[in-house]
N, C-alpha and C positions, 0 to 999 in steps of 0.2 A: 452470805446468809444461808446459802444451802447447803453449805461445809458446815457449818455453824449447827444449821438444824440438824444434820448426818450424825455430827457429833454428841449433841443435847441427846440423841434419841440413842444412840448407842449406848451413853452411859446412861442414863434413866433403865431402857432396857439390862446392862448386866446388872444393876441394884437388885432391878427386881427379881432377878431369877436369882441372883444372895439371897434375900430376905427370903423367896419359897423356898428355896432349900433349906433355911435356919428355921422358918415355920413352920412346913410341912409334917403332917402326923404320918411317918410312911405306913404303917399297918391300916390306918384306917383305908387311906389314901388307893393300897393294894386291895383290899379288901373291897373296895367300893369297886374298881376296875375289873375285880374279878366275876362279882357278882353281873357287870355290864355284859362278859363277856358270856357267861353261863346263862345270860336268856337272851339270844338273838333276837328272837322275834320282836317281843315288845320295844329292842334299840332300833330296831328296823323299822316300826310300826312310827315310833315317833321322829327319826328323820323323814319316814315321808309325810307327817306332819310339819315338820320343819322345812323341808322342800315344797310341802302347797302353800306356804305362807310368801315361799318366793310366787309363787305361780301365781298368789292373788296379786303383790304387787305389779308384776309383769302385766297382769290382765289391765288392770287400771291405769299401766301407762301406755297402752296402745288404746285405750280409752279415752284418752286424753292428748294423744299426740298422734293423730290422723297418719299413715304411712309407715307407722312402725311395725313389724311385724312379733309377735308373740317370741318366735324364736330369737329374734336379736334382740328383744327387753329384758330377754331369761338370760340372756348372752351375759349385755350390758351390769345386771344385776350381779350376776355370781362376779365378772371380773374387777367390780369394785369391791366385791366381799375379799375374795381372792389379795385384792391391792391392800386390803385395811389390814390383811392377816399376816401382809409380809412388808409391810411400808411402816412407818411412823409417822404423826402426825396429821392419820386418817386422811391418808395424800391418795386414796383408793376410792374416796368421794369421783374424784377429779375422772377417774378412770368408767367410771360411768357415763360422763357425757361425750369422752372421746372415745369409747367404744362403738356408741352409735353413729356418731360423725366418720366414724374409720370405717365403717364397715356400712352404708345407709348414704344416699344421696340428701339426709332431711337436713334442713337448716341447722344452724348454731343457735340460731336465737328461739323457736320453739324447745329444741332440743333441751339447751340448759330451761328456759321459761319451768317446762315441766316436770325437768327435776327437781328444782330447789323448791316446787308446789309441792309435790309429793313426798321427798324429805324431812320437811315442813310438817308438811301432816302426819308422818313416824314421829319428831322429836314431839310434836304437841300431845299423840296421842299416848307416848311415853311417859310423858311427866300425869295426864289426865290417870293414866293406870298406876305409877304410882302411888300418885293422893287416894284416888278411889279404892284400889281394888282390897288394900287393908288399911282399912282408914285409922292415922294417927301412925303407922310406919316411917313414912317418908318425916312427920314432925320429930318423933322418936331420933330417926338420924341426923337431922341437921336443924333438929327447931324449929321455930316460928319461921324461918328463913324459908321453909317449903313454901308455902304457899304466894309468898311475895316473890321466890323466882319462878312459880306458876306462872302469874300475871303478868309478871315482867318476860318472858319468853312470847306471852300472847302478844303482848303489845308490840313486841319489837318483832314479832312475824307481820303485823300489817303492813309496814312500808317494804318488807322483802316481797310480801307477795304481790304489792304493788307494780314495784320493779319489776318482778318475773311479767306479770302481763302487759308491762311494757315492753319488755323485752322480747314477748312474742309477737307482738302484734308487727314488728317489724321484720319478722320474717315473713316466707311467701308460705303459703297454705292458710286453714282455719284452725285454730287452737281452742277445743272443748274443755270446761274445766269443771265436769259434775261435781258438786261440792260433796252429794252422798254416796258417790262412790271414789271417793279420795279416801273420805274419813273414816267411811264403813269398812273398807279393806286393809285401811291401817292397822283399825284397831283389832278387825279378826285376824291379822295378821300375824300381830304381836301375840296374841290367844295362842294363836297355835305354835308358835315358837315357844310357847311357856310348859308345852308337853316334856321338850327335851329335858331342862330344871325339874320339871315332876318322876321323869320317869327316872333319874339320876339320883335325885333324895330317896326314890323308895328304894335302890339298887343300895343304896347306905345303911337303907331301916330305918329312915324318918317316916313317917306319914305327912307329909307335907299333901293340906289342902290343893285345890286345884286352884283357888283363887288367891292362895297363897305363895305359889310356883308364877303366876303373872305378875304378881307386886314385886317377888325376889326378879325377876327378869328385869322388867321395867326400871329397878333401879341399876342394875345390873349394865344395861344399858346405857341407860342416862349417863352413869358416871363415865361411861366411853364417848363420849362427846366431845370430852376435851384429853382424849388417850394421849399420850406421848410416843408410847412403845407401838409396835407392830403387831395388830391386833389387842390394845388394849391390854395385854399384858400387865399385870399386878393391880390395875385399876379396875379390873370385870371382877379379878379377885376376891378384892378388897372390898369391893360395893357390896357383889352377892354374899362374902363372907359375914358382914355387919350387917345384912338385912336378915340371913336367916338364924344369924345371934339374937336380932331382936324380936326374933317369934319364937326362940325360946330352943335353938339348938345350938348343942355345943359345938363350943368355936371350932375344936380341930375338925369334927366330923362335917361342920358348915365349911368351912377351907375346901374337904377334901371332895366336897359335895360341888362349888364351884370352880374347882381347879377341872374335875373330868368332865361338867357340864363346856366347859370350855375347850377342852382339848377335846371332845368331839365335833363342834363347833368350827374348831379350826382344821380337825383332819377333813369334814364336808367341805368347808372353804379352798380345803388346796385340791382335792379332785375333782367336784365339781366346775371350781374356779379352770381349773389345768384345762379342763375337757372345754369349757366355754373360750377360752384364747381360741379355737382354732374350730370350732364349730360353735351354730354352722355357716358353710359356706358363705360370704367372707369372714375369717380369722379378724382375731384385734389386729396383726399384722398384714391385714388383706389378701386376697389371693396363692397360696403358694405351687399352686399347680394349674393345669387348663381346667376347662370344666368338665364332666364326664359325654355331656351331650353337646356335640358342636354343629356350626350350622351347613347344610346342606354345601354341595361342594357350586360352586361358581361357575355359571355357565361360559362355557371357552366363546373365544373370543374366532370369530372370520376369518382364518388366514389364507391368503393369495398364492395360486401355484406355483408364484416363484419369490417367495418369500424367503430372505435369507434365515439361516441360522447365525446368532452375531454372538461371538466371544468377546468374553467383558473380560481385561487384566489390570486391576490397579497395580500400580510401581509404583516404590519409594527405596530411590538406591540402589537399582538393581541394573546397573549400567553393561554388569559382566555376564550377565542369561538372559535378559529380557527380550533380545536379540536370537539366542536359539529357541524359546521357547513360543515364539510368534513365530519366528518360521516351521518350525516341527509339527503345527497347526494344520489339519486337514484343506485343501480347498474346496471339497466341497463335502457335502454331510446327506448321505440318504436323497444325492441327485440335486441337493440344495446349493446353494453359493454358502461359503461361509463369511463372512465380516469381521474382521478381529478391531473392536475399540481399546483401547489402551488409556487408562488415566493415572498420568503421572502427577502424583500429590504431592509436589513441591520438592520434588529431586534435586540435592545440591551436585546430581556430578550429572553425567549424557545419557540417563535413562529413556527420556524422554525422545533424545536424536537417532540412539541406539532402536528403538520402537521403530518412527517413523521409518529408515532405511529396511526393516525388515516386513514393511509394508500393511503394518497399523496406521489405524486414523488414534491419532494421540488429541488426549484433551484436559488440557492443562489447569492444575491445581495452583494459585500463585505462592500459595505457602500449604504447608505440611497439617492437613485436616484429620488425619487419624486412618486408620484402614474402615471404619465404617460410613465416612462421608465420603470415600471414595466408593466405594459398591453402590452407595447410593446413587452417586453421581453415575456410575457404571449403567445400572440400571436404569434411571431415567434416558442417557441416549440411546441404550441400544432399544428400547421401549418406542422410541422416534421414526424408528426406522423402520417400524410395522411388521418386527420377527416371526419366523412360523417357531422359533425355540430361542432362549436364552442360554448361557452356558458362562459361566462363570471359574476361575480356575487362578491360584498363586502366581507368582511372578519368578518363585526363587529356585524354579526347577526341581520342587520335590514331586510334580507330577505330573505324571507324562501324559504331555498333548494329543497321542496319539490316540489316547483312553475319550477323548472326547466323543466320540461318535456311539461306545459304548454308554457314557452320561446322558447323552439327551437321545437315547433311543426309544424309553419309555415315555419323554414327554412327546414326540413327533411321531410315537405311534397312539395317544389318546389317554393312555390308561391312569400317567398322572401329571400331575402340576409342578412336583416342585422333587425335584432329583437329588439325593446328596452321594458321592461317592463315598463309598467307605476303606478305608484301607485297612482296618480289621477283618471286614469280610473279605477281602480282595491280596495282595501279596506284598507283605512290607519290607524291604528288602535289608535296612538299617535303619531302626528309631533308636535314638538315647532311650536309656531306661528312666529315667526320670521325666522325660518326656511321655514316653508311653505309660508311666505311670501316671500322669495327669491328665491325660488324653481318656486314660479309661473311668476315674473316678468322676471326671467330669461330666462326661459324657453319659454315664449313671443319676447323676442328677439330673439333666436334660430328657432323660427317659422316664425318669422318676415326673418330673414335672409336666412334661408331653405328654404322660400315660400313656407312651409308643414302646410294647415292648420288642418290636421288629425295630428301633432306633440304636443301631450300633455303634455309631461316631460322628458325634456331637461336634466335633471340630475342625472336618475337614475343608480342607479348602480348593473343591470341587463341585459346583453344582449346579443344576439346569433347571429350569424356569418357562412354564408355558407362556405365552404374550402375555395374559391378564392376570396371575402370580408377579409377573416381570414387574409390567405396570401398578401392580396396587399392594408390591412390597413396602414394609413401613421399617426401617432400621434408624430406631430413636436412640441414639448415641453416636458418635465418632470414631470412640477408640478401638472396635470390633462390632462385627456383625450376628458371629456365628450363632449365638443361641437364640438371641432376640429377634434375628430373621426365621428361624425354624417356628419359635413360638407365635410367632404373628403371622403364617401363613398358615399354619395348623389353625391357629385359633379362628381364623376367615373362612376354612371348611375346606383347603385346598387339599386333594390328595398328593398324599406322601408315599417316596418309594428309593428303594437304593440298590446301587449294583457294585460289587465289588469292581477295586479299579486297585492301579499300583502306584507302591511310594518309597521314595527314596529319602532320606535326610538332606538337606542340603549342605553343597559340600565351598559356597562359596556366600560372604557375605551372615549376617546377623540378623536373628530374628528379634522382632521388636515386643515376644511376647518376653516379659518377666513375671516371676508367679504371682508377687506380693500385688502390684500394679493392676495386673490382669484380674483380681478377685476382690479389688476395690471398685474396680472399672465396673465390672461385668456384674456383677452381682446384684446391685442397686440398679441395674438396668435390664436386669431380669424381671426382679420382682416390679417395675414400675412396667414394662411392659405385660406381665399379667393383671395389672389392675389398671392401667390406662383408660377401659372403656368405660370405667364408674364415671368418670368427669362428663360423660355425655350424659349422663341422668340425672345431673344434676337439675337442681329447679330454676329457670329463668331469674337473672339478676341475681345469683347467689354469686358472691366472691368465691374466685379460685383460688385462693393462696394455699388450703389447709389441703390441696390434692394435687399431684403429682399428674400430668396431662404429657403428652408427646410431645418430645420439643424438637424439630429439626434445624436448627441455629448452628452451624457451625462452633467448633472450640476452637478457637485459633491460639 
């Protein structure tokens, strides 16, 4: 069916754009464009007429839907405009109630309840401005029949608006439903959208009445009720083209009169629309970066005078260095003891034996969790052991152990929480260039998203951890830690700090990053870890399915 509808709407759509270019009067058409253009002011004066018609509606559905704020109704609004102007089959409705549900902790069941109230009250008070506003118009176009699908639209909104407040009442909150300020905003609403049609006829050299510009609107409308195309396309047309034929203007100059009231229409719909996807904060796509204001930094945690510093090494296969890289490990750190833990995630060769004899405490994966359930697991024991520093480091020998004393110097002397070595700031001795080309583009986007512009390398695999970073890291995936651990201690208010350290390629053994893999993985567990903490806001007894929450479930 959806191929089907894709199809139906595509050819519908290129007919119609045949048929305006076969009917089109280009002179008038230029002529009308040109005059829009040669008086800014008054096109400007009636979009922002046609912009407070949005703002009345927005005002009236946070009027009616307790929790909503002004800025996400204005959001929700233009992005279903936005959806109607580039979808088919006014599939841009739909995008108004998962705008707010995507971006807003409110129910589903208030949520749509209040839409399809207020929609309700646009199509009724649509058809009302029709009949009325030039009365014997709407009979003109379709006959007797006007008035009998008046009635018939009224009737058949009772039992929807029944449903909606059933539908609300089962959600959690209180749901307001003023009846005169539903219908009172619709209908000034409509009014002031009917500026843009006024101020377009006279840009032609009609004099088109002002209560004549709301009857051509009105219909204009209605007939997009049942659009096919995106954005109504040949059917806003055609409605406004035969409405203001029947007040007595000629057809091609009435065409050319709703062909540019339209394409104004639609150019408002794709930037305003554009600009509401991603403001404000949260986007239709939710979060894409931290917030700008984070919360105060975590007060440190007691540590004991003789408190180790414990290195965390997850192994997977790494049976030929794992061995010099636990040994090459300092014994002690700044007077400290040092601990080396070692978690071997389901090594099929002596990873794990190779560790042990080099005098790691090894703690066994039964099967192969991913490199992020091992850090995790990393983290939790060495968390156990009441650390004065954490330090964490690869397996495959591209960095030298030796370097560790320089990584956890800033967490063991106060100043921060959470360490990353950089090997762009520090001495790289051989990276593949393809590598380093992805190391640095990425790593750009994790600065982009951190809003850290002191963040120079997003992917290393070095880094230190004071006890309570250690302790209340959250790395919500398996198949990698790197970015999702930076975003989620930043986002906790931890400070952040890096020292250049050095790095070799590895010269034994295969790494398990591949690029395609790696930005399927990583990607969707980015953005789910910037938007994670909505699921706490949500309202008591609300179903989680429609949000994405932290999962720490192993993939096995």
């Amino acid at each position: 069916m959806r191929k089907a509808r894709t199809v139906v709407g595509v050819v519908v759509l290129a007919l119609s754009v045949v048929y305006l270019v076969r009917v089109v009067d280009g002179p008038v058409l230029r002529e009308t464009a040109e005059a829009l253009a040669a008086a800014p002011g008054p096109l400007a004066l009636v979009l922002l007429c046609y912009a407070a018609a949005f703002a009345l509606r927005s005002w009236a559905w946070t009027r009616t839907l307790p929790g909503l704020s002004f800025g996400q109704s204005w959001a929700a609004l233009h992005v279903s405009v936005l959806g109607n102007h580039v979808l088919p089959f006014r599939l841009g409705e739909i995008l108004r109630v998962t705008s707010v549900l995507r971006r807003t902790p409110l129910a589903v069941g208030p949520v749509t309840a209040t839409t399809v109230t207020l929609r309700l009250a646009d199509l009724l008070s649509v058809a009302v401005l029709a009949l009325v506003a030039v009365p014997g118009l709407a009979g003109e176009l379709i006959g007797a029949w006007a008035w009998v699908l008046a009635v018939a639209l009224a009737l058949a909104a009772v039992p929807v608006l029944l449903w909606a407040r059933g539908l609300a009442a089962r959600g959690p909150g209180e749901l307001r439903m003023p009846a005169a300020t539903i219908v009172g905003t619709a209908f000034v609403a409509w009014a002031l959208e009917a500026t843009l049609a006024w101020q377009v006829a006279h840009a032609a050299g009609v004099s088109l009445d002002y209560h004549e510009a709301i009857a051509v609107t009105a219909v204009a409308i209605a007939a997009q009720t049942v659009a096919l195309t995106p954005g109504g396309i040949g059917s806003y047309e055609a409605a406004g083209t035969a409405a203001l034929a029947a007040l007595g203007v000629d057809a091609g100059t009435a065409f050319a009169i709703a062909l540019a009231t339209h394409a104004v229409k639609t150019a408002y719909s794709l930037v305003v629309g554009g600009v509401a996807l991603v403001t404000p904060t949260p986007g239709y796509w939710g979060n894409l970066r931290l917030p700008r204001v984070l919360p105060p930094r975590p007060e440190p945690v007691p540590v004991a005078p003789d408190a180790p510093v414990v290195a965390v090494i997850p192994v997977y296969n790494e049976q030929d260095v794992v061995a010099e890289v636990v040994g090459r490990l300092p014994r002690t750190v700044a007077g400290r003891p040092l601990v080396c833990i070692v978690v071997d995630d389901g090594s099929a060769d002596a990873s794990a034996a190779r560790a042990a004899e080099a005098g790691a405490v090894v703690v066994p994966h039964e099967v192969n969790r991913g490199l992020g359930a091992a850090v995790r697991t990393a983290l939790r024991e060495a968390s156990a052991l009441s650390p004065a520093a954490v330090v964490y480091l690869d397996a495959d020998g591209e960095y030298a152990p030796e370097d560790l004393p320089t990584v956890v110097a800033p967490v063991l002397a106060g100043t921060a929480d959470y360490v990353v070595g950089s090997r762009f700031a520090g001495n790289i001795e051989h990276m593949r260039p393809h590598r380093r080309f992805g190391n640095l583009v990425l790593t750009r986007w994790v600065r982009w998203t951190a809003r850290r512009r002191d963040l120079t390398d997003g992917q290393s695999g070095y880094r230190a951890f004071s006890p309570r970073a250690a302790a209340e890291a959250e790395i919500i995936h398996d198949y990698n830690y790197a970015q999702v651990l930076t975003l989620d201690l930043l986002g906790k208010g931890f400070v952040y700090a890096e020292v250049p350290i050095r790095y070799h390629f590895r010269t034994t053994g295969d790494s398990f990053v591949k690029l395609g893999r790696y930005l399927r993985k990583v990607v969707p567990a980015v953005h789910r870890e910037l938007n994670a903490d909505r699921a706490s806001a949500r309202p008591a007894g609300f179903p989680t399915a429609r949000w994405r929450t932290r999962s720490m479930t192993p993939t096995r």
